[in-house]
C-alpha positions as CSV (number, residue, x, y, z in Angstrom):
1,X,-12.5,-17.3,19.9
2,X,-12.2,-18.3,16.2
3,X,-14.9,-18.8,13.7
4,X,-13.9,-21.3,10.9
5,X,-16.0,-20.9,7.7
6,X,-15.5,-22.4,4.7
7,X,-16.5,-19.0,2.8
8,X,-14.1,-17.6,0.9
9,X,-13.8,-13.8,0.9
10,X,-11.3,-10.9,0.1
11,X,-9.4,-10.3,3.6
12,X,-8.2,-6.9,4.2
13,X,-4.8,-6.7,5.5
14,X,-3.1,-4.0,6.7
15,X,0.7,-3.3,7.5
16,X,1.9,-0.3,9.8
17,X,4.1,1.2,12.3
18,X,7.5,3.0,12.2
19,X,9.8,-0.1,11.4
20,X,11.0,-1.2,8.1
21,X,9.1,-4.2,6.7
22,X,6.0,-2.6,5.7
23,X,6.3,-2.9,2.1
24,X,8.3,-5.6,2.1
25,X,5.3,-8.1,3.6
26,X,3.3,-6.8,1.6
27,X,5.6,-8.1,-1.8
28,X,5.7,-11.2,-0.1
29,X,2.2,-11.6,0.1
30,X,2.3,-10.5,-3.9
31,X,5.2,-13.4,-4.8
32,X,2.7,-16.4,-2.7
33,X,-0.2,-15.2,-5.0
34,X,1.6,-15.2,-8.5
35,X,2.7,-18.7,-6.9
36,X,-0.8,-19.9,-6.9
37,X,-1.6,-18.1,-10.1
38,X,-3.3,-15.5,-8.6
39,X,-3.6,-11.7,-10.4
40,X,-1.9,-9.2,-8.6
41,X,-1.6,-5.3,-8.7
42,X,0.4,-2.9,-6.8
43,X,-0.2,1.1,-6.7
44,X,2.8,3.1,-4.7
45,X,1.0,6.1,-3.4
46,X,4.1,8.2,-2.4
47,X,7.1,6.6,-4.5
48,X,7.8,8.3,-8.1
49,X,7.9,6.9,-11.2
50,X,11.2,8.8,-12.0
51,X,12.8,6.1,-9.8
52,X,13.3,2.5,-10.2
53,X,13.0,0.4,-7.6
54,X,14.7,-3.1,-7.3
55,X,11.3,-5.0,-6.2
56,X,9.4,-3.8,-9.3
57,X,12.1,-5.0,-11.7
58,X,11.9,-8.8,-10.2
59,X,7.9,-8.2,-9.9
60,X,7.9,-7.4,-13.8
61,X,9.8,-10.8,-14.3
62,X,6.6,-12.5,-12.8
63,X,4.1,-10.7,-14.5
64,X,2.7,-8.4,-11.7
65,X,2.5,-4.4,-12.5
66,X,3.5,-1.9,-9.9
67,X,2.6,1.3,-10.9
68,X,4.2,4.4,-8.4
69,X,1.4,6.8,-8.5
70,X,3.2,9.5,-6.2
71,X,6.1,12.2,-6.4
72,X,8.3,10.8,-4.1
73,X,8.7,12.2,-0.6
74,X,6.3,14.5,0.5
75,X,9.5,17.1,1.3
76,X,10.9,16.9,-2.0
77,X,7.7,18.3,-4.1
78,X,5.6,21.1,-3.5
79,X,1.9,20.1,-1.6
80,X,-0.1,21.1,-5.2
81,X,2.3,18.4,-6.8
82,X,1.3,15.5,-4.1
83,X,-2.2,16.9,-3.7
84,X,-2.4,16.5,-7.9
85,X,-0.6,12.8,-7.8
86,X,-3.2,11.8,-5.0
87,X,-5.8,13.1,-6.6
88,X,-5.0,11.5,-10.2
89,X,-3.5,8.3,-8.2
90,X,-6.6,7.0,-6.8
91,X,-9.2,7.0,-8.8
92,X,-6.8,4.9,-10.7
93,X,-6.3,2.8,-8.1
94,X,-10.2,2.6,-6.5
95,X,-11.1,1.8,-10.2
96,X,-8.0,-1.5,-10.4
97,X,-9.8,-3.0,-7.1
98,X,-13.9,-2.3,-7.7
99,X,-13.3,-3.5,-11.6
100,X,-12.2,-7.6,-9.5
101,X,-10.2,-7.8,-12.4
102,X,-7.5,-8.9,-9.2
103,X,-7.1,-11.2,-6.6
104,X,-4.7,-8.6,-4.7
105,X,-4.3,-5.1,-4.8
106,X,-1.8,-3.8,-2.4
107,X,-1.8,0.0,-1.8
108,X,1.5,0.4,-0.4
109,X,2.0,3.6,1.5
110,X,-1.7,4.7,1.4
111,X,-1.8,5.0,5.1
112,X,1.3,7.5,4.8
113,X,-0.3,9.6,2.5
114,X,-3.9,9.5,4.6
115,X,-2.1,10.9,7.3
116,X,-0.4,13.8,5.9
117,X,-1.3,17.1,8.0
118,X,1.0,19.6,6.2
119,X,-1.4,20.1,3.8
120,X,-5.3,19.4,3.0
121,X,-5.8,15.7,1.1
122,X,-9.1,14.5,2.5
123,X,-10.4,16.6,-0.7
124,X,-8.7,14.7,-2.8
125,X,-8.1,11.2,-1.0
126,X,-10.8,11.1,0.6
127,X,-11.0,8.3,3.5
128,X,-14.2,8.0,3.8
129,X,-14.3,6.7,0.6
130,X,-11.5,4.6,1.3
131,X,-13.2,3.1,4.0
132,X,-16.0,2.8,1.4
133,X,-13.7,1.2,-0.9
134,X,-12.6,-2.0,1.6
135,X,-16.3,-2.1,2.5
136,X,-17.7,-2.7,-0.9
137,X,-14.7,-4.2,-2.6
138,X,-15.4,-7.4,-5.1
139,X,-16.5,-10.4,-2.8
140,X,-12.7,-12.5,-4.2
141,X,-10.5,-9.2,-3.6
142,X,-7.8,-9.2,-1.0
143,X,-6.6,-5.6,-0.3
144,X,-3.2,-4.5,1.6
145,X,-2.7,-0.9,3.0
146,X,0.8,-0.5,3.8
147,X,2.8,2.9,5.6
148,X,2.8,4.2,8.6
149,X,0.4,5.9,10.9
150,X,-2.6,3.9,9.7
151,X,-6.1,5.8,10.9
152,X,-8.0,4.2,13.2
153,X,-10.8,4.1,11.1
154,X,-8.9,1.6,9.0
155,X,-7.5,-0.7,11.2
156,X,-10.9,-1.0,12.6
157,X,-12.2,-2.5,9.4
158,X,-9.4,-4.7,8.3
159,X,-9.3,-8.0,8.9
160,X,-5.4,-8.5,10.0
161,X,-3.3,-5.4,11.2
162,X,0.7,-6.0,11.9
163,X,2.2,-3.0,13.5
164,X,5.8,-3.4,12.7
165,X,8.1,-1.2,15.3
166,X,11.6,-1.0,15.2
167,X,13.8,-2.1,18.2
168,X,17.3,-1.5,16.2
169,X,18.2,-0.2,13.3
170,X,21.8,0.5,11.7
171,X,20.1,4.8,10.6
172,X,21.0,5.0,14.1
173,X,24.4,4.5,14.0
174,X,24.2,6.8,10.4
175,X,24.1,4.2,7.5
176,X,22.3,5.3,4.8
177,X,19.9,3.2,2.4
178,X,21.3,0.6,0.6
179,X,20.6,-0.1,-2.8
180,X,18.6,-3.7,-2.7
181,X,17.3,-3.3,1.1
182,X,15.5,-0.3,1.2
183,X,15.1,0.5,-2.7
């Protein structure tokens, strides 16, 4: 059963699952709020800022900052070098949404880099204080967590949760990424 309200709040949204689409909702999502004029922000928790990626060159164009606050994949880089990019990444982040300064903040790939196990993070992305972070965000603030393997704990305390699951996809049949699909 649906409530309707005519309060306006932040909505928390998040995007998960092991098909591809994750990210790219969540751009969409940026690209309707630029449309209405809205302020938007976008951390990347695992991509690298040595790389550029084809949706932060058209974001740019619009006026919406995407910072990539990781090191790229967690098998490319040692766990001190991810443990130090989470660590510096998101305070950076947690300050962007408690400041309101924006209407969205999408945290793409948080949820990937809340569930790694190969090494210890909760010291340094902590998801308690995650949790914390949806739960006290400004009152305007819309908030995206993108990636897969979102905790439980999250999607318990979003409003919205799409799991996106693949049913085909051409990796199987051994294409590689292509260069304005995947990056």
């Amino acid at each position: 059963m649906s409530v309707k309200t005519n309060e306006q709040r932040g909505l928390t949204f998040v995007y998960t699952g092991d098909g591809k689409g994750k990210t790219t909702s969540a751009i969409g999502l940026a690209v309707r709020a630029v449309g209405h004029n809205k302020s938007v922000k976008i951390f990347q928790f695992i991509k690298s800022p040595e790389r550029t990626y084809g949706e932060q060159k058209v974001l740019e164009k619009i006026g919406v900052d995407m910072v990539q606050l990781g090191r790229g994949f967690t098998w490319t880089k040692t766990p001190e070098e991810h443990r130090e990019a989470l660590k510096t990444g998101w305070p950076i982040a947690k300050e962007a949404i408690m400041q309101g300064h924006y209407d969205l903040v999408i945290l793409d790939e948080i949820n990937n880099a809340l569930a790694i196990e190969t090494f210890p993070i909760d010291d340094v992305l902590p998801l308690q204080d995650v949790l914390h972070v949806i739960k006290t965000k400004p009152k305007h603030v819309h908030l995206v967590l993108t990636g897969r393997s979102a905790h439980p704990a999250i999607k318990e305390v979003a409003d919205l949760v799409s799991v996106i699951e693949p049913e085909k996809h051409y990796y199987d049949e051994g294409i590689q990424a292509i260069e304005g699909i995947e990056f």
